[in-house]
PAZAPA-4460 file (N, C-alpha, C; in steps of 0.05 Angstrom, whole numbers, plus 32768, in hexadecimal, padded with zeros to 4 digits):
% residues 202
    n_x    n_y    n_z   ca_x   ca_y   ca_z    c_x    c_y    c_z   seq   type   mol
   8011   7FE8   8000   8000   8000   8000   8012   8019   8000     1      X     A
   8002   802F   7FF7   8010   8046   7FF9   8007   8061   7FF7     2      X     A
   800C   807C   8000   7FFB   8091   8006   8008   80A2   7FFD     3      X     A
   7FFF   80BE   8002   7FF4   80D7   7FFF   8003   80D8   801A     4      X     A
   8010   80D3   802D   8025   80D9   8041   803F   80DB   803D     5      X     A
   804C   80CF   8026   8067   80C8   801C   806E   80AD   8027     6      X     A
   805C   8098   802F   8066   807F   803C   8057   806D   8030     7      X     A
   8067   8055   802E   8056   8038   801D   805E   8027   802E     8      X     A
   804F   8010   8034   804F   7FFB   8047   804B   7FE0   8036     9      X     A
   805D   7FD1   803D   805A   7FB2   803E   8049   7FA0   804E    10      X     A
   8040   7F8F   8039   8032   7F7F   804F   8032   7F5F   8051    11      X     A
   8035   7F50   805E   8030   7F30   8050   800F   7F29   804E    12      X     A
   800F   7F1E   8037   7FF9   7F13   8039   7FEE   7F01   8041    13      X     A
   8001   7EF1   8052   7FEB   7EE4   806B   7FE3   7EF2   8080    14      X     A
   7FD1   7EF8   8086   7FC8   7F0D   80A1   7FAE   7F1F   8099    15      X     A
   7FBB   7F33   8084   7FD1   7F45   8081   7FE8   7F44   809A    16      X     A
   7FFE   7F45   8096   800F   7F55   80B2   801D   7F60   809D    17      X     A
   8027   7F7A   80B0   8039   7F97   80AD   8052   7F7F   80AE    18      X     A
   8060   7F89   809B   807F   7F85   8097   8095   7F99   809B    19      X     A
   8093   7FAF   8085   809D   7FCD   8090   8096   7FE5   807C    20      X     A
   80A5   8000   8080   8098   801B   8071   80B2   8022   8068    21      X     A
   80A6   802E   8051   80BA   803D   8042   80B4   8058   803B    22      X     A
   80C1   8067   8049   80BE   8085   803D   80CF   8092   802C    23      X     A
   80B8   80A2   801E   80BE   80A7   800E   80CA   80D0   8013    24      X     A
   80C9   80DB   801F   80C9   80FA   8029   80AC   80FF   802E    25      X     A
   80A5   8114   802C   8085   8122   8029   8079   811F   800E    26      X     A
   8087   8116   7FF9   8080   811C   7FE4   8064   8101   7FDF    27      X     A
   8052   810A   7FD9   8036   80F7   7FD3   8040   80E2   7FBF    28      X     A
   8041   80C9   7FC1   8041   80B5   7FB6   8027   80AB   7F9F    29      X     A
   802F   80B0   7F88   8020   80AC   7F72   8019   8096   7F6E    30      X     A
   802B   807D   7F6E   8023   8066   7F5B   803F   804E   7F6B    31      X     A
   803A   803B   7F67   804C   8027   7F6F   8053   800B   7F54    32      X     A
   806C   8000   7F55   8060   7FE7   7F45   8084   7FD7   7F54    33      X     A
   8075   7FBA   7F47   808A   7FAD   7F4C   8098   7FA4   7F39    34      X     A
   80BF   7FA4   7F41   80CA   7FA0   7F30   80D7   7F7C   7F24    35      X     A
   80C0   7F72   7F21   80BF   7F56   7F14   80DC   7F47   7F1A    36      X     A
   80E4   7F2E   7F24   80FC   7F1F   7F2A   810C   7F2A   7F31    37      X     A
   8107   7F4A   7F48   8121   7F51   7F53   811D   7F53   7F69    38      X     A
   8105   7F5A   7F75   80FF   7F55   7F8E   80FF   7F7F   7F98    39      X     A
   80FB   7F8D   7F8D   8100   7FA8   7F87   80E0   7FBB   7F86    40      X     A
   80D8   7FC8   7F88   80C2   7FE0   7F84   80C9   7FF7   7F80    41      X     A
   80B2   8005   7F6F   80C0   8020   7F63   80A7   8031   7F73    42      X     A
   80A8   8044   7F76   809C   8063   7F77   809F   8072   7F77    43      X     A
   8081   807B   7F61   8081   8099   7F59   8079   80AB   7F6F    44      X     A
   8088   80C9   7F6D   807D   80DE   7F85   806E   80EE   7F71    45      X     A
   8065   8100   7F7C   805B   811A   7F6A   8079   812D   7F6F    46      X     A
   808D   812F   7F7B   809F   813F   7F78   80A9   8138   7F5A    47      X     A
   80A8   8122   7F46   80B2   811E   7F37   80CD   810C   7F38    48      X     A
   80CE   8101   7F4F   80DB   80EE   7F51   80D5   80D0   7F50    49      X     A
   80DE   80BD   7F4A   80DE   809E   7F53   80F0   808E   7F62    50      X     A
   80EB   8083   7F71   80FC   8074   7F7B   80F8   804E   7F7C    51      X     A
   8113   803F   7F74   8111   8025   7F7B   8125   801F   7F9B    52      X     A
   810E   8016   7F93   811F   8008   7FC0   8112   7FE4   7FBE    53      X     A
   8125   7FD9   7FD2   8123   7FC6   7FD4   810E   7FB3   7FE0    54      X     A
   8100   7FA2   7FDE   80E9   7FA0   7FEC   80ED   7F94   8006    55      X     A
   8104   7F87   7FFF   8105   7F6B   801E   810E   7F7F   8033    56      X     A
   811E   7F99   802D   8134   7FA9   8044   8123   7FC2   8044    57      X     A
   8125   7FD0   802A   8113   7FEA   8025   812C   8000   801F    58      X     A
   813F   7FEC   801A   8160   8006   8014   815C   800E   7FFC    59      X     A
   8158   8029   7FF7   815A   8038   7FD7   8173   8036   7FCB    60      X     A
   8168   802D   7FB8   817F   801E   7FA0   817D   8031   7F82    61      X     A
   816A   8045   7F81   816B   8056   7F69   8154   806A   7F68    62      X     A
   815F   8081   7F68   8150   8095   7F5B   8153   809B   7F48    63      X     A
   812D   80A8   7F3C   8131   80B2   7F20   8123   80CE   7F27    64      X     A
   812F   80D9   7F19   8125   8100   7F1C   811B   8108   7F04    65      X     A
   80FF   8118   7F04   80FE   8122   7EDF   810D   8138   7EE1    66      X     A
   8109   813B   7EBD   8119   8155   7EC0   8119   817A   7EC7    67      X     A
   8125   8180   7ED2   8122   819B   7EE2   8133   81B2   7ECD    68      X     A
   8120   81C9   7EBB   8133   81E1   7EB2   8139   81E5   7EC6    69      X     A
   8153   81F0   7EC0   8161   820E   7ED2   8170   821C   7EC5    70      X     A
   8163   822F   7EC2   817D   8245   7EB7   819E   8246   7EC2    71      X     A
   81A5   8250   7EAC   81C9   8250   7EB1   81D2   826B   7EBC    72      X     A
   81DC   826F   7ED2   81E2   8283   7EDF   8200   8289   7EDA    73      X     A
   8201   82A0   7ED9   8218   82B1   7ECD   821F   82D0   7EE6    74      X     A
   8235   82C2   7EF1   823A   82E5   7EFC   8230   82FB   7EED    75      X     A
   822E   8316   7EF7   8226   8327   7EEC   823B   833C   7EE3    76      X     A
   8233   8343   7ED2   8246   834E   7EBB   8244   8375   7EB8    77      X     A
   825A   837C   7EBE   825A   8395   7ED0   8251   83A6   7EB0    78      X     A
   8246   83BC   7EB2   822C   83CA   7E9B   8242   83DA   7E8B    79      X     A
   8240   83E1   7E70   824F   83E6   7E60   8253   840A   7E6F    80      X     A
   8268   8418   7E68   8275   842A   7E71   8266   8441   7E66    81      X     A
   8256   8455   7E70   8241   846F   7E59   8254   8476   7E53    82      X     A
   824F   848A   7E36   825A   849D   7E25   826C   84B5   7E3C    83      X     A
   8284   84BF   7E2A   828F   84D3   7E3A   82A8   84C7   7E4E    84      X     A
   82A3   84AE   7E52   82B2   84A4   7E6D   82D4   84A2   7E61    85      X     A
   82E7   84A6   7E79   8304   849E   7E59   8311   8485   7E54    86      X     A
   8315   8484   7E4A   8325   846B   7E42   8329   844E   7E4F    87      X     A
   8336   8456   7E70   8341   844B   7E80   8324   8441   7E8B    88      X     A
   8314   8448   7E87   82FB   843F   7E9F   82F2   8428   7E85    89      X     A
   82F4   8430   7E72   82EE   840E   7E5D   82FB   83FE   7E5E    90      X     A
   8319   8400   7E6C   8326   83F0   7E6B   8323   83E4   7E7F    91      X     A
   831D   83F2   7E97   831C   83E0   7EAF   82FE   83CE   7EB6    92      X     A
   82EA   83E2   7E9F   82CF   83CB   7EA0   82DC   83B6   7E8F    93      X     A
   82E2   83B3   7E7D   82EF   839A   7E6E   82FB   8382   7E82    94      X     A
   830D   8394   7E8C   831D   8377   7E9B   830B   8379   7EAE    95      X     A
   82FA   8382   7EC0   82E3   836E   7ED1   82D0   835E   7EC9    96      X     A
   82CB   8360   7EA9   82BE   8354   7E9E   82D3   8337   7E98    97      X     A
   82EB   8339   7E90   82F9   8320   7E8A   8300   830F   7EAB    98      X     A
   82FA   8321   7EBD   8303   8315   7EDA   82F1   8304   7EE1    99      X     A
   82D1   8311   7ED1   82B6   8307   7EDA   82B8   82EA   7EC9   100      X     A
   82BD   82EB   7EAF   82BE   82D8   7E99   82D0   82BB   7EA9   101      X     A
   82EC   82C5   7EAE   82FB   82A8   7EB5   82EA   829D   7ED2   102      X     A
   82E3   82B5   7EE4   82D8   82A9   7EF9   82C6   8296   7EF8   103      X     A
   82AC   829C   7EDD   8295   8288   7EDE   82A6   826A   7ED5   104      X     A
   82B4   826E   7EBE   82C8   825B   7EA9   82D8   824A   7ECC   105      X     A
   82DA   8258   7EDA   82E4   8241   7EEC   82D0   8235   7F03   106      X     A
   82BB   8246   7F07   82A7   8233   7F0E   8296   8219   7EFF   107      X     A
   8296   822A   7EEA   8290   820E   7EDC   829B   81F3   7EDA   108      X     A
   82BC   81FA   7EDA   82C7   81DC   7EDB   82C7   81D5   7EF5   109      X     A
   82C2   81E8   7F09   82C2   81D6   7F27   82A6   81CD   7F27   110      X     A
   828D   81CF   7F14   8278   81C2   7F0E   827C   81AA   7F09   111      X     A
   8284   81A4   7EEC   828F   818D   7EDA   8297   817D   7EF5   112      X     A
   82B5   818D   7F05   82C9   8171   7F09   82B7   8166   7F2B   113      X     A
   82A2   8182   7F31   828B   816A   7F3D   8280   8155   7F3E   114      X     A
   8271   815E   7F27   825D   8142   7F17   826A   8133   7F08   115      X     A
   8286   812B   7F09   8294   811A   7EF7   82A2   8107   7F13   116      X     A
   82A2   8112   7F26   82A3   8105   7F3D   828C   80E4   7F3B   117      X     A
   829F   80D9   7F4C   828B   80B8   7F48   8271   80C1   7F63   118      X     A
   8259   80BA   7F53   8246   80B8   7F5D   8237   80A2   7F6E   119      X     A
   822B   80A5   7F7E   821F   8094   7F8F   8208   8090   7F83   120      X     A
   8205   8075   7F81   81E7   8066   7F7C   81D5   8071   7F7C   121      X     A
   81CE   8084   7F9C   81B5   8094   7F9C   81B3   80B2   7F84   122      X     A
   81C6   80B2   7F83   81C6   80CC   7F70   81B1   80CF   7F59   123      X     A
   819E   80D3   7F56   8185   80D2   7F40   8192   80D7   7F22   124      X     A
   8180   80C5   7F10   8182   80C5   7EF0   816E   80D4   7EE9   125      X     A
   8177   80EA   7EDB   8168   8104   7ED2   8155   80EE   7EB4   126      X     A
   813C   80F9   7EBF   812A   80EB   7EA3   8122   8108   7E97   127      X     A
   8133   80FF   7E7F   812E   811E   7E68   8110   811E   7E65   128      X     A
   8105   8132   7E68   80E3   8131   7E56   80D0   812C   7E64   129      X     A
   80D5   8124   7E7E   80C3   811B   7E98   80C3   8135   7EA4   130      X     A
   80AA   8147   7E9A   80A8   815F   7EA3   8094   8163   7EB4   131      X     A
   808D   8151   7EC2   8070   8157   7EC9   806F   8140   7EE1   132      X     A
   8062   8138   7EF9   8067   8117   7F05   8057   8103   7EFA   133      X     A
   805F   80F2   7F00   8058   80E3   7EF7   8047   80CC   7F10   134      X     A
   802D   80CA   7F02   8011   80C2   7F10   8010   80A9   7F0F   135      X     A
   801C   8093   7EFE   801B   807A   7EFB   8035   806D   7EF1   136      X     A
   8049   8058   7EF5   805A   8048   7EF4   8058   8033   7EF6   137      X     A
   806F   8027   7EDA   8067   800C   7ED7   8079   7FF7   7ECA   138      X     A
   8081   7FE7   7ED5   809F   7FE3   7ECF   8099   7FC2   7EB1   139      X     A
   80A6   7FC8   7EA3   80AD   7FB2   7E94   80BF   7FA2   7E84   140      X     A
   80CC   7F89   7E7C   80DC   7F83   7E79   80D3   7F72   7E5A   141      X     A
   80E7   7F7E   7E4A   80E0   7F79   7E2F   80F6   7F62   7E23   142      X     A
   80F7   7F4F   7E17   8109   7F3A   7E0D   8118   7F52   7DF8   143      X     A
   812C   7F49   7DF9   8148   7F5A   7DE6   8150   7F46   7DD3   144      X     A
   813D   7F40   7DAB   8139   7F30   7DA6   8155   7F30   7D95   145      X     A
   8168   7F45   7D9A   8185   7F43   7D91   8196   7F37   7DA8   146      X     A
   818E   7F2F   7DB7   81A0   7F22   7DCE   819C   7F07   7DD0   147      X     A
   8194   7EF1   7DBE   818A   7EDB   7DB6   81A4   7EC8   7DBF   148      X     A
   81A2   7EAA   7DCE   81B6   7E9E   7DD7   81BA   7E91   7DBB   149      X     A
   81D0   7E8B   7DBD   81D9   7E79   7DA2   81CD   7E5F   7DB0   150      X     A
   81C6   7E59   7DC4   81C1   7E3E   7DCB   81A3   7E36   7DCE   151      X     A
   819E   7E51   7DD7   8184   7E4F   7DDA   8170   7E5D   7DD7   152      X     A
   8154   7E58   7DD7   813F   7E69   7DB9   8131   7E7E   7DCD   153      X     A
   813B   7E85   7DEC   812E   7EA0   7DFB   8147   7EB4   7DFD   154      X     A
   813E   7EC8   7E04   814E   7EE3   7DFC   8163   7EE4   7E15   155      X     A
   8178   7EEB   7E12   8193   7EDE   7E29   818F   7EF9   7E38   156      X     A
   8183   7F0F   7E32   8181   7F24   7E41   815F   7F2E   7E3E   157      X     A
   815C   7F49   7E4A   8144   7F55   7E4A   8149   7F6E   7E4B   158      X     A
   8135   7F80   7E43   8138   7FA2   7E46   811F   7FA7   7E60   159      X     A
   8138   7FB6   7E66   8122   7FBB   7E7F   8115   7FD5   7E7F   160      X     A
   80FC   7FE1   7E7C   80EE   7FF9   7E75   80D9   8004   7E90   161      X     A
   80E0   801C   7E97   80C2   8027   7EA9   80B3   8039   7E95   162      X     A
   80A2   8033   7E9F   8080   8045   7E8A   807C   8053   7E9B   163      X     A
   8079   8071   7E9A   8071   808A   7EA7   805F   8092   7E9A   164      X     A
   803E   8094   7EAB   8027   80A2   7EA1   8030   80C2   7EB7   165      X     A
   8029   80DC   7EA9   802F   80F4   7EB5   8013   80F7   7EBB   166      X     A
   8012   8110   7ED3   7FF9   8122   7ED4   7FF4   8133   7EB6   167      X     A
   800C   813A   7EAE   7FF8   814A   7E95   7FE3   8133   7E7C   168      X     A
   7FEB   810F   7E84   7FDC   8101   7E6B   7FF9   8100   7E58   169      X     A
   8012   8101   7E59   8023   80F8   7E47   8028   80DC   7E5A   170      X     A
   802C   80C8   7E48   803A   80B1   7E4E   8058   80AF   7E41   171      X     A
   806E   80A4   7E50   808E   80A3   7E4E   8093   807D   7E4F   172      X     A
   80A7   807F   7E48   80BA   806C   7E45   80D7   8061   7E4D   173      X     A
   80E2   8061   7E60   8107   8062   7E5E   810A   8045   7E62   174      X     A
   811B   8044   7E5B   813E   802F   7E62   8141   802D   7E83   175      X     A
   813A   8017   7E94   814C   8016   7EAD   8170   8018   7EB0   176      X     A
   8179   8016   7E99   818B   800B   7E95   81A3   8028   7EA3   177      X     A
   819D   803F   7EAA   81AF   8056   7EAD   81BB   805B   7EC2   178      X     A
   81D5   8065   7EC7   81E4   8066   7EDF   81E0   807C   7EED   179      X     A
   81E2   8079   7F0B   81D7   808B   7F1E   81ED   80AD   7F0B   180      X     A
   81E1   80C2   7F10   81E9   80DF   7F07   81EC   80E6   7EE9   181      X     A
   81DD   80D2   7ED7   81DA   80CE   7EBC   81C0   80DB   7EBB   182      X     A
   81BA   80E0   7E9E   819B   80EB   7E92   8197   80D3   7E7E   183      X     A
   8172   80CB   7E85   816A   80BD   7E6C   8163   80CF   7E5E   184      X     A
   8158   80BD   7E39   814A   80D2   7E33   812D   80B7   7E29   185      X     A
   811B   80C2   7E25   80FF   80AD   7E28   8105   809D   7E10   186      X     A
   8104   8080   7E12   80FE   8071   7DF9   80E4   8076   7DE7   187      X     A
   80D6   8081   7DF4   80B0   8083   7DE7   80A8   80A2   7DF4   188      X     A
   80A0   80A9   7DF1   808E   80BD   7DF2   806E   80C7   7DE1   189      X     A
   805D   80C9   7DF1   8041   80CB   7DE8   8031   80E2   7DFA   190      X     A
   803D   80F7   7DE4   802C   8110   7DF4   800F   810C   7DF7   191      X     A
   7FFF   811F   7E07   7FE8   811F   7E0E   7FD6   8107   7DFF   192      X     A
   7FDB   80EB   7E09   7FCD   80D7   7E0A   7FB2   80DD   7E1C   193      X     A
   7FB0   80EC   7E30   7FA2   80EA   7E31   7F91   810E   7E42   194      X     A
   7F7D   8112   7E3F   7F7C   812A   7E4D   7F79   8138   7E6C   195      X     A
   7F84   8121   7E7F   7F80   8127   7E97   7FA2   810D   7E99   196      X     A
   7FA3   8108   7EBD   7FB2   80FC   7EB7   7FB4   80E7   7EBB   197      X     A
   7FCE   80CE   7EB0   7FC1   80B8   7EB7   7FC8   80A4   7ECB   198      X     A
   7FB8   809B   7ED0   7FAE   8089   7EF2   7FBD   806D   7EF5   199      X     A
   7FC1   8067   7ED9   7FD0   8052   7EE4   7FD6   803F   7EBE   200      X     A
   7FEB   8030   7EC4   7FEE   802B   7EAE   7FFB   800D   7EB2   201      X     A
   7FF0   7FFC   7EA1   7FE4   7FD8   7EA3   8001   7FC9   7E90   202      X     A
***
């Protein structure tokens, strides 16, 4: 089970008896599904996040984040010099402008040599195009009919895929396949499938 509190509960089904909870933050829990021969569950929040955690322990093993614009911020860039001013005052806006220039130029690579740093597991996979949360999740595993055993006539691998129904009525597609601080981008996409959003997807 799971709520509108940010917590989902296990249960056995002899009884019912309580087994244990998994929280999720505050964020309202959309949709749940299970992840077939791993022993794993995913959930959607309305923050636009998902998470897989484990079922037997409840240790988060992967986040997925949609994607978030943000503008690119730039020091500010001192205002061109009015008419009349002499010489020397252009010259000295110039070089605060080149002081401003290398300064951003070296934040940026202390950006880069951040995120190029090895990442931890939990670190979320940015889902390009997932603009919106997503109201239903649904995990599936497709035979990879190029991965065929020479020995034998079933597929030696599988693709593993989650289906994202959004609140706006787009339905998505990705690849499980991505490493924690990576971006997917959707295998499928189907804008406004439908006009409200959708509830769950089979």
């Amino acid at each position: 089970t799971f709520s509108r509190d940010g917590t989902a509960k296990v249960w056995h089904g002899n009884g019912p008896a309580y087994e244990r909870t998994f929280h999720m933050g505050t964020a309202w829990i959309s949709d749940a599904c299970w992840l077939r021969n791993q022993s794993k569950m995913m959930f959607s929040c309305m923050d636009r996040n998902l998470y897989v955690c484990e079922a037997t322990s409840g240790e988060l093993r992967r986040t997925y984040t949609g994607q978030k614009y943000r503008a690119e911020l730039r020091p500010a860039v001192a205002p061109m010099m009015g008419k009349g001013k002499k010489r020397g005052g252009l010259d000295d806006a110039a070089a605060r402008r080149g002081e401003e220039d290398e300064a951003f130029q070296n934040f940026k690579r202390e950006i880069k040599r951040f995120h190029n740093q090895e990442q931890s597991r939990t670190d979320p996979i940015i889902l390009k195009g997932m603009e919106d949360s997503a109201t239903a999740v649904q995990y599936c595993d497709l035979a990879d009919n190029h991965g065929l055993d020479s020995h034998h006539s079933h597929p030696s691998h599988y693709k593993e895929l989650m289906v994202l129904g959004l609140r706006s009525g787009t339905l998505l597609a990705y690849s499980m396949a991505g490493q924690p601080g990576t971006s997917l981008m959707p295998l499928t996409t189907t804008n406004n499938l439908h006009n409200g959003p959708i509830v769950r997807a089979l």
